[in-house]
ROLOPA-292157 format. One record per residue (C-alpha): x, y, z; residue in three letters. Coordinates in nm, 3 decimals. Each point is the difference from the previous one (the first is absolute). Example, Ala and Ser with C-alpha at 12.3 -4.5 7.8 and 13.67 -1.06 7.14 Angstrom:
<<1.230 -0.450 0.780> "ALA">
<<0.137 0.344 -0.066> "SER">
This chain:
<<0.000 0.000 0.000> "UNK">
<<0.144 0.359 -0.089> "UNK">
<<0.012 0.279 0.277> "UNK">
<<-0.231 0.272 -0.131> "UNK">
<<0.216 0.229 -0.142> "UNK">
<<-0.166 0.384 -0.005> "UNK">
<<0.265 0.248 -0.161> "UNK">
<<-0.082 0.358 -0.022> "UNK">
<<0.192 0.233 -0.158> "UNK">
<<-0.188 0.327 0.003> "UNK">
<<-0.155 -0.010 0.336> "UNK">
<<0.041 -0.196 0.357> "UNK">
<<-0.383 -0.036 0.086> "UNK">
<<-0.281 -0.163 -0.130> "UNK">
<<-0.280 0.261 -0.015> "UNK">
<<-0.299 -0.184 0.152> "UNK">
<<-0.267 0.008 -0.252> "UNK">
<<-0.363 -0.091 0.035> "UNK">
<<-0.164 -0.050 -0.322> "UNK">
<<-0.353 0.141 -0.073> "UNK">
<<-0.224 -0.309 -0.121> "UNK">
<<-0.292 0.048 -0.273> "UNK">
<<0.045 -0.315 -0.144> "UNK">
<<-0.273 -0.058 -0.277> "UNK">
<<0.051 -0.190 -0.336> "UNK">
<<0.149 0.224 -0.265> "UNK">
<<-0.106 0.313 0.230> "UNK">
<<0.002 0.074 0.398> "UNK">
<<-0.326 0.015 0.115> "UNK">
<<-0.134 0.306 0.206> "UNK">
<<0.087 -0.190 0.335> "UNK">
<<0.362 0.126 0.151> "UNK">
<<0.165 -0.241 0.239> "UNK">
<<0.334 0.029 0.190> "UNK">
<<0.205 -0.319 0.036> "UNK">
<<0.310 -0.010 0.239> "UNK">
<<0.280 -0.238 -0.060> "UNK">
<<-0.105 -0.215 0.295> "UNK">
<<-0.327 -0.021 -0.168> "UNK">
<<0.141 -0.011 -0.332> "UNK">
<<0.200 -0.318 0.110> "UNK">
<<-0.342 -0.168 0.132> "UNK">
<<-0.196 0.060 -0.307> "UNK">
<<0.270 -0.091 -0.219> "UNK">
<<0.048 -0.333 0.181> "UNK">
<<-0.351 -0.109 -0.023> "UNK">
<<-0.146 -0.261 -0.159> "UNK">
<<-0.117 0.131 -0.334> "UNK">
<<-0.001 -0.143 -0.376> "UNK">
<<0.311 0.173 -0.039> "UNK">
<<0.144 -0.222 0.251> "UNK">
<<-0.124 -0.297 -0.208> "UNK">
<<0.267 0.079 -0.295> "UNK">
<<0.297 -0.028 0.289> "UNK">
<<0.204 -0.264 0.133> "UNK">
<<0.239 0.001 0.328> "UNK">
<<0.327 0.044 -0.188> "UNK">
<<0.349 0.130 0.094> "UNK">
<<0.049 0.310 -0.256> "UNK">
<<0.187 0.305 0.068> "UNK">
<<-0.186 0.324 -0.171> "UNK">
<<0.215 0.351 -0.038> "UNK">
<<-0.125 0.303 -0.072> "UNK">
<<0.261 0.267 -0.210> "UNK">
<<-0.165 0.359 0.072> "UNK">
<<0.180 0.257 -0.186> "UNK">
<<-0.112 0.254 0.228> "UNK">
<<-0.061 0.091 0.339> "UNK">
<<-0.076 0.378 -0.018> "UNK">
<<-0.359 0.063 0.046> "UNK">
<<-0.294 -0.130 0.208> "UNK">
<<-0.150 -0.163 -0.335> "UNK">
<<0.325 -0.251 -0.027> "UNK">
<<0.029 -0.060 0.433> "UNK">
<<-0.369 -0.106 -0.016> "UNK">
<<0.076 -0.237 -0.282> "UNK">
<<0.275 -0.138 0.231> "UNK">
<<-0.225 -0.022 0.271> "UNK">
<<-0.242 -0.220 -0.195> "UNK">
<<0.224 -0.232 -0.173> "UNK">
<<0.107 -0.047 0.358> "UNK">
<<-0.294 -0.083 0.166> "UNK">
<<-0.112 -0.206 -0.297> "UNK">
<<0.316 -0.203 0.070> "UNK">
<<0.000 -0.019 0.320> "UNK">
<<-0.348 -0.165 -0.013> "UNK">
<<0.099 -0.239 -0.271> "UNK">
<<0.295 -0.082 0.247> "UNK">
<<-0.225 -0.074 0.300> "UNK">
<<-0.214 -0.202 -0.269> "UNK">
<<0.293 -0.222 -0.085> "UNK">
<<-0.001 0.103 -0.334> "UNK">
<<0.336 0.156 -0.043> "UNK">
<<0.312 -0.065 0.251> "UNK">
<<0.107 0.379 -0.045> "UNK">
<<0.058 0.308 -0.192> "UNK">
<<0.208 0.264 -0.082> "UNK">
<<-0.014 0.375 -0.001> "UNK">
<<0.205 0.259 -0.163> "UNK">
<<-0.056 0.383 -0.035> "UNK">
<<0.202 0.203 -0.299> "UNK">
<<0.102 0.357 -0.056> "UNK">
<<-0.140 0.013 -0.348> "UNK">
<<0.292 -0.041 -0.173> "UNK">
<<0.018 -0.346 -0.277> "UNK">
<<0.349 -0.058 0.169> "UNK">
<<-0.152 -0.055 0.362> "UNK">
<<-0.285 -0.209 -0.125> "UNK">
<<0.202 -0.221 -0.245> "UNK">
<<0.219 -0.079 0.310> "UNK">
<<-0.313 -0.139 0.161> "UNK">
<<-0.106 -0.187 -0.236> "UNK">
<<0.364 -0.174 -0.051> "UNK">
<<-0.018 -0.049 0.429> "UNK">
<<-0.351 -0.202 -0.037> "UNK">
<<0.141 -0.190 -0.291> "UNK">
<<0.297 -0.124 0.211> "UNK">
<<-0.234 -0.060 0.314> "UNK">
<<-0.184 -0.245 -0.236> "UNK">
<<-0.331 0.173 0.062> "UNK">
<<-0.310 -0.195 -0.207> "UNK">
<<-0.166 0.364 -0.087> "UNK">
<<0.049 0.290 -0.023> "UNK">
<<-0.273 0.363 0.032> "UNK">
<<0.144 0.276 -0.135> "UNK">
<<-0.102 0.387 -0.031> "UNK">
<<0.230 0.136 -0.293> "UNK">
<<0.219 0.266 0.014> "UNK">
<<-0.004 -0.035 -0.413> "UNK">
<<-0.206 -0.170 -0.291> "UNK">
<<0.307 -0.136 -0.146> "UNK">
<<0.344 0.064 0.159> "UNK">
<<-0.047 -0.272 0.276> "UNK">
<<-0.085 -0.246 -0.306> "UNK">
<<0.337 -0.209 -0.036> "UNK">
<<0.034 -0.035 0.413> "UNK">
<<-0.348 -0.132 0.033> "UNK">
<<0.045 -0.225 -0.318> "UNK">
<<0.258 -0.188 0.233> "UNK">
<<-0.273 -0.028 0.270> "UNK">
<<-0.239 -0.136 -0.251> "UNK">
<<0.300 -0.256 -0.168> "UNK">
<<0.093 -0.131 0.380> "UNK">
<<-0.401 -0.105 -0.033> "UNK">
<<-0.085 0.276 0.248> "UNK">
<<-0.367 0.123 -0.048> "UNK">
<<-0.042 0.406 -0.033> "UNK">
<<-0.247 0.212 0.029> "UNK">
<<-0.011 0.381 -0.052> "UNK">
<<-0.252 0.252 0.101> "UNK">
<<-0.089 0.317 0.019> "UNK">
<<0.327 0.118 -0.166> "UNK">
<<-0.003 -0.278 -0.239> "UNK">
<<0.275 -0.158 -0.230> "UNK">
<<-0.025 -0.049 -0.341> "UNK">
<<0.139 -0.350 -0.045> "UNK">
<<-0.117 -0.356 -0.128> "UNK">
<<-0.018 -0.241 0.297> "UNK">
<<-0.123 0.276 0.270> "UNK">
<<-0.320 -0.033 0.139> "UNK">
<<-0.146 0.380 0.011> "UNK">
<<-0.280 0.143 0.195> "UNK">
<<-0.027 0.384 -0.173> "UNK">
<<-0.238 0.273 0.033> "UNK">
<<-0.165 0.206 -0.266> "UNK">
<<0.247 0.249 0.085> "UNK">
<<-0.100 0.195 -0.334> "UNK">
<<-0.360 0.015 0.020> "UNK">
<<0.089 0.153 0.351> "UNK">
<<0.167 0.260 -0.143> "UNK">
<<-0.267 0.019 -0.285> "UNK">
<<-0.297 0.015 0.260> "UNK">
<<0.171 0.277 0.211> "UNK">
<<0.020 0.263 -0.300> "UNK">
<<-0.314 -0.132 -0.100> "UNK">
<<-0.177 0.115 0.339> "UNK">
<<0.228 0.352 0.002> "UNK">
<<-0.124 0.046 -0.364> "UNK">
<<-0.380 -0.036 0.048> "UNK">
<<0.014 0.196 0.321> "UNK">
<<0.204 0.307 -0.198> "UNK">
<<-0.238 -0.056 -0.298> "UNK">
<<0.371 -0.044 -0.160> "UNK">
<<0.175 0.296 0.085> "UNK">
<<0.293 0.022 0.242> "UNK">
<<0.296 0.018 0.185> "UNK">
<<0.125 -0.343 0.118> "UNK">
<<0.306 -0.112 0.229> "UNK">
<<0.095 -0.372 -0.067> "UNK">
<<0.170 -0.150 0.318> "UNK">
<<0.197 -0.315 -0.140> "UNK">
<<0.068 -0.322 0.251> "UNK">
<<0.271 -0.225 0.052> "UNK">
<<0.288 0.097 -0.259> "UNK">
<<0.036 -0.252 -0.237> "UNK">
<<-0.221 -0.206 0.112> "UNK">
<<-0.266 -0.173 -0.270> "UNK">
<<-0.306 0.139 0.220> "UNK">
<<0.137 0.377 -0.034> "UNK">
<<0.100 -0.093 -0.388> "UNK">
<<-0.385 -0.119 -0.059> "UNK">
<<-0.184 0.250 0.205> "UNK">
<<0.205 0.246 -0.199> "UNK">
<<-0.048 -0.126 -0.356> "UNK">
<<-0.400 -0.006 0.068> "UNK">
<<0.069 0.342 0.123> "UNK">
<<0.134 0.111 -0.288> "UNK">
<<-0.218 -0.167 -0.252> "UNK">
<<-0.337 0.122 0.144> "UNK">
<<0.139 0.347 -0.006> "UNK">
<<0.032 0.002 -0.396> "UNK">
<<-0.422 0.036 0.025> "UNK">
<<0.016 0.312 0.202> "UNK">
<<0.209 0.259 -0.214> "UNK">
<<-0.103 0.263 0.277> "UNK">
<<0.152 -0.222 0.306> "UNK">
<<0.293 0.107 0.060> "UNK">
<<0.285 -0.229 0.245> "UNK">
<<0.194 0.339 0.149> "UNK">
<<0.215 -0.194 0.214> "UNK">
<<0.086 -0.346 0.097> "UNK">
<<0.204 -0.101 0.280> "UNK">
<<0.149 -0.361 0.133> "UNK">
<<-0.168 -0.062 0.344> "UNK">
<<0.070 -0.377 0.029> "UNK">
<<-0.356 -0.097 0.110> "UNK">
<<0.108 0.200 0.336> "UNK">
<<-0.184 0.213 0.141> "UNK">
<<0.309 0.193 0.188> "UNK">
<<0.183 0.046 -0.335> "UNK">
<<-0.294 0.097 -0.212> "UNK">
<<-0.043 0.303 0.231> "UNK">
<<0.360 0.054 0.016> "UNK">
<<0.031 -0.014 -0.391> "UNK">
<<-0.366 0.215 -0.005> "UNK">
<<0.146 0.273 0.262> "UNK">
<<0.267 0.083 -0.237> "UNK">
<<-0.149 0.068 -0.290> "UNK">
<<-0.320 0.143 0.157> "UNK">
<<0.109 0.377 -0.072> "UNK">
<<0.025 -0.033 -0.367> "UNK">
<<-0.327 -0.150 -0.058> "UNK">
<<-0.266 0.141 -0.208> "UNK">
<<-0.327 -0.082 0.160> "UNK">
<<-0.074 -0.370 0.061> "UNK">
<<-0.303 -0.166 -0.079> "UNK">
<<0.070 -0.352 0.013> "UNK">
<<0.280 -0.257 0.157> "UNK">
<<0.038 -0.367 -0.109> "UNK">
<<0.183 -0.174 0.158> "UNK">
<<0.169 -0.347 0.030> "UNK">
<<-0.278 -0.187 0.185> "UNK">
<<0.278 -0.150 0.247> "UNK">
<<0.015 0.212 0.328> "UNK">
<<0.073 0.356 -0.142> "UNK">
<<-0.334 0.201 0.013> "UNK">
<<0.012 0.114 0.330> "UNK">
<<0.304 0.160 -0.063> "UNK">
<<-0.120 0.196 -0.301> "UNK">
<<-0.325 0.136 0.293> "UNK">
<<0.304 0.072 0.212> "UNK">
<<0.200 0.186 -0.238> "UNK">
<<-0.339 0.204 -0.093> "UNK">
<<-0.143 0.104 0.338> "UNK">
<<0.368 0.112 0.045> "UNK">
<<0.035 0.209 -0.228> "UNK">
<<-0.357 0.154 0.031> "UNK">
<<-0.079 -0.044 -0.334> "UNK">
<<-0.369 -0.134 -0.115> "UNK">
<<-0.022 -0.334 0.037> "UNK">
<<0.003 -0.159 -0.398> "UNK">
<<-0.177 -0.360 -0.073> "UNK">
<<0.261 -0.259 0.170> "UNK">
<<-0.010 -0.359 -0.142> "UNK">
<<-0.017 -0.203 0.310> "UNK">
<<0.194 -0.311 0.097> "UNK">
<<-0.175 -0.207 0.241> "UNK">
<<0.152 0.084 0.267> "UNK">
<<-0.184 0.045 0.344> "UNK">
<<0.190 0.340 0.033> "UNK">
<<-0.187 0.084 -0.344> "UNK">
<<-0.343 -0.125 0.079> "UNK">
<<-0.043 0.104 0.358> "UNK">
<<0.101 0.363 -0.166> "UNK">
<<-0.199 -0.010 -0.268> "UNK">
<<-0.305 -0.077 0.254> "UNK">
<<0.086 0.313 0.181> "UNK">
<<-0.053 0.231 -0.274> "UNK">
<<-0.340 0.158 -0.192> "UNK">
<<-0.121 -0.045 -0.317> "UNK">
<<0.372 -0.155 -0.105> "UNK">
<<-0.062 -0.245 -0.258> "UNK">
<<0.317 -0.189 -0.129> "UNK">
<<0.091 -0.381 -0.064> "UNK">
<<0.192 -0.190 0.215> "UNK">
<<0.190 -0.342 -0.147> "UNK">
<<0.287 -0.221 0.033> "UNK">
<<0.194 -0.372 -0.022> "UNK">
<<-0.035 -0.165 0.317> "UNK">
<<0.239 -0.074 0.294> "UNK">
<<-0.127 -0.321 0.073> "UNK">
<<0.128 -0.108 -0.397> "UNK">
<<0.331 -0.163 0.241> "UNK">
<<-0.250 -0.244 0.169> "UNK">
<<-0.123 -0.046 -0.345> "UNK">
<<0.318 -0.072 -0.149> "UNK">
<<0.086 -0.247 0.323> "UNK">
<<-0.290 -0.213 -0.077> "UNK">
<<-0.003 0.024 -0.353> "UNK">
<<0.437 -0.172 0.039> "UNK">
<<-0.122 -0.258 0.224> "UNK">
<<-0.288 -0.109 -0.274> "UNK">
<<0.237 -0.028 -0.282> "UNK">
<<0.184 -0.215 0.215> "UNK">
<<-0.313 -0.248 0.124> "UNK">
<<-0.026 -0.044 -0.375> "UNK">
<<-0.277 0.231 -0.067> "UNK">
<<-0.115 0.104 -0.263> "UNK">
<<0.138 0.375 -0.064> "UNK">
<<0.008 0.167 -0.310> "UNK">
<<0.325 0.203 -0.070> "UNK">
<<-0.211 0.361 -0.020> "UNK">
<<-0.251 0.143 0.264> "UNK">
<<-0.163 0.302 0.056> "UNK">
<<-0.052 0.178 0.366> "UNK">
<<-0.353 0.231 0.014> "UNK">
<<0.079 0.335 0.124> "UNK">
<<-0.239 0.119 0.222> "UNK">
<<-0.222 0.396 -0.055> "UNK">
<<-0.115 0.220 0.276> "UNK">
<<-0.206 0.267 -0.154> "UNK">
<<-0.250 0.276 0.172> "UNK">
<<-0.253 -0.255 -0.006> "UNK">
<<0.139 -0.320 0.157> "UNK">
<<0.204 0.255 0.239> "UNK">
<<-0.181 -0.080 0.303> "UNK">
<<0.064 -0.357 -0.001> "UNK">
<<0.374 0.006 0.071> "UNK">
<<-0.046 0.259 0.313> "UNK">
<<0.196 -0.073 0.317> "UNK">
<<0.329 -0.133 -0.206> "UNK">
<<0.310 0.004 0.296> "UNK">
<<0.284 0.230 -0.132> "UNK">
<<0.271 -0.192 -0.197> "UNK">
<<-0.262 -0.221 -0.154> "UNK">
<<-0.112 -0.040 -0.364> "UNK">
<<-0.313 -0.169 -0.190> "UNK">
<<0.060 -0.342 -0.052> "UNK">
<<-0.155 -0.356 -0.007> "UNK">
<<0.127 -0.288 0.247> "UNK">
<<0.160 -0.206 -0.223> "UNK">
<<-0.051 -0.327 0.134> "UNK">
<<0.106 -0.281 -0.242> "UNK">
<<-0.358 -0.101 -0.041> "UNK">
<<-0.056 0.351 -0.115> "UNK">
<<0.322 -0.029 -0.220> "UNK">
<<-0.127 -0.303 -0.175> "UNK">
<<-0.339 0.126 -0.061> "UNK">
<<0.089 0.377 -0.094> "UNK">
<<0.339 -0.005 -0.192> "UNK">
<<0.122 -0.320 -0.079> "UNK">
<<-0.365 -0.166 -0.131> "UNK">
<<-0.110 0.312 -0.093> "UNK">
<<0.341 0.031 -0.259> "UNK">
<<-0.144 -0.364 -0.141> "UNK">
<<-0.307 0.178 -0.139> "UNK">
């Protein structure tokens, strides 16, 4: 049995993260649950038809995170964590590994070459690149080591993915600023995770919805790396030189708070801000009047996801080699249904495996 072996390079502590439950089929429903990681382990552990597809076994599972900078990324930690922890207790892995990059290709190809020599039997990653990581993982996947990337996704036969419709969100956001400025604008674009396939998609659907709205116009963009502390930083400093703002989009990862921050600061009117799901967002957007906006985002809980999905592949499941992860809307008139979300928090399902196998990996069969 390997020790558990949790490496973090760009922080010391695990940010305790409770993840915000509105598990439905395709969408959450209107019913807002919070789910700690004691009771995270319980319901995990259950008996369930997902526990029908798994088998005591000795594997070892590691997650490669590119990126420990935000809440968004600590919260995915958190729940490939408790996800393995409760497939521990459950016998159906012996152990797993964790380890935390700096966003660099260099730090996360290391990783990947340290869970190849431990002789891990999967491996979950969160890319810090599409493409540059492909020859290292190809060695995972020729030492007959199953992968699986989400969220940041690789682009690479042999790799399971689990991706979001990162440019419809991107799409849908200027759609919404569009139809609320009857399509005439200013617009600040706050872009994620640098180099990062979410930020790269988000972007591109950006970009391409724009082309219908001649009279939109993107004034200024800055990198806030789905945080809300740097998107106000980056925000701040450019604040002085804006024109008037009418509309924000943002990343969708952790960074809209930060743009409020950086508006109320600066005493300027507060534009349309593209929210993120985060409770910081929501429980803000409840506070205000006649604010109408929409709120969207990938969810944290994709790491239990990704756990469960690994551990599948290996039972001998059934898994096709592309899936798709729903993304979640709050909007002015489902609002009310996600009041009382604890700070640090973001709308998510509980991804249990039976809701893995019903929502994602049977649903990609279709």
């Amino acid at each position: 049995m390997k020790k558990k072996l949790i490496s973090i390079l760009m922080s010391l502590v695990l940010v305790s993260g409770v993840l915000i439950g509105c598990g439905g089929k395709e969408e959450p429903t209107d019913t807002v649950s919070e789910t700690s990681e004691d009771q995270a382990s319980d319901d995990s552990s259950s008996s369930t038809a997902g526990d029908s597809v798994l088998k005591k076994g000795d594997y070892v599972i590691g997650l490669s995170n590119s990126y420990f900078g935000n809440t968004w990324r600590k919260q995915m930690v958190d729940a490939f964590t408790n996800a393995a922890e409760a497939a521990k207790e459950a016998g159906y892995i012996s152990d797993y590994e964790i380890q935390n990059g700096d966003n660099t290709v260099n730090s996360q190809i290391a990783q990947i070459n340290s869970f190849i020599l431990d002789g891990v039997d999967a491996i979950c990653i969160c890319a810090a690149s599409p493409t540059a990581l492909n020859s290292t993982i190809q060695k995972a996947l020729d030492a007959g080591i199953t992968v699986v990337a989400f969220d940041s996704i690789v682009d690479l036969d042999g790799v399971y993915t689990m991706d979001y419709p990162w440019e419809q969100i991107g799409k849908d956001s200027v759609e919404f600023v569009a139809d609320k400025l009857e399509g005439k604008g200013n617009i600040v674009v706050v872009r994620g995770v640098s180099g990062a396939a979410p930020d790269q998609g988000i972007y591109a659907g950006i970009t391409e919805a724009m082309k219908a709205y001649p009279d939109l116009e993107i004034v200024q963009e800055v990198i806030g790396e789905a945080s809300a502390t740097k998107t106000q930083e980056e925000l701040t400093k450019v604040m002085a030189s804006l024109p008037d703002v009418d509309a924000v989009i943002t990343h969708c990862g952790g960074d809209a708070i930060g743009a409020v921050n950086a508006f109320e600061q600066s005493g300027k009117d507060m534009p349309i801000i593209i929210g993120d799901n985060t409770a910081e967002f929501i429980n803000w957007w409840m506070e205000q009047e006649d604010y109408d906006t929409l709120s969207q985002g990938s969810t944290p809980g994709c790491g239990a996801a990704a756990l469960w999905t690994a551990l599948d592949i290996l039972n001998g499941y059934e898994v096709p080699e592309e899936m798709m992860l729903s993304v979640p809307h709050v909007t002015s008139e489902n609002l009310k249904d996600y009041s009382g979300m604890s700070a640090g928090t973001f709308v998510s399902p509980d991804f249990t495996n039976e809701y893995v196998l019903e929502n994602i990996i049977d649903a990609a069969k279709k």
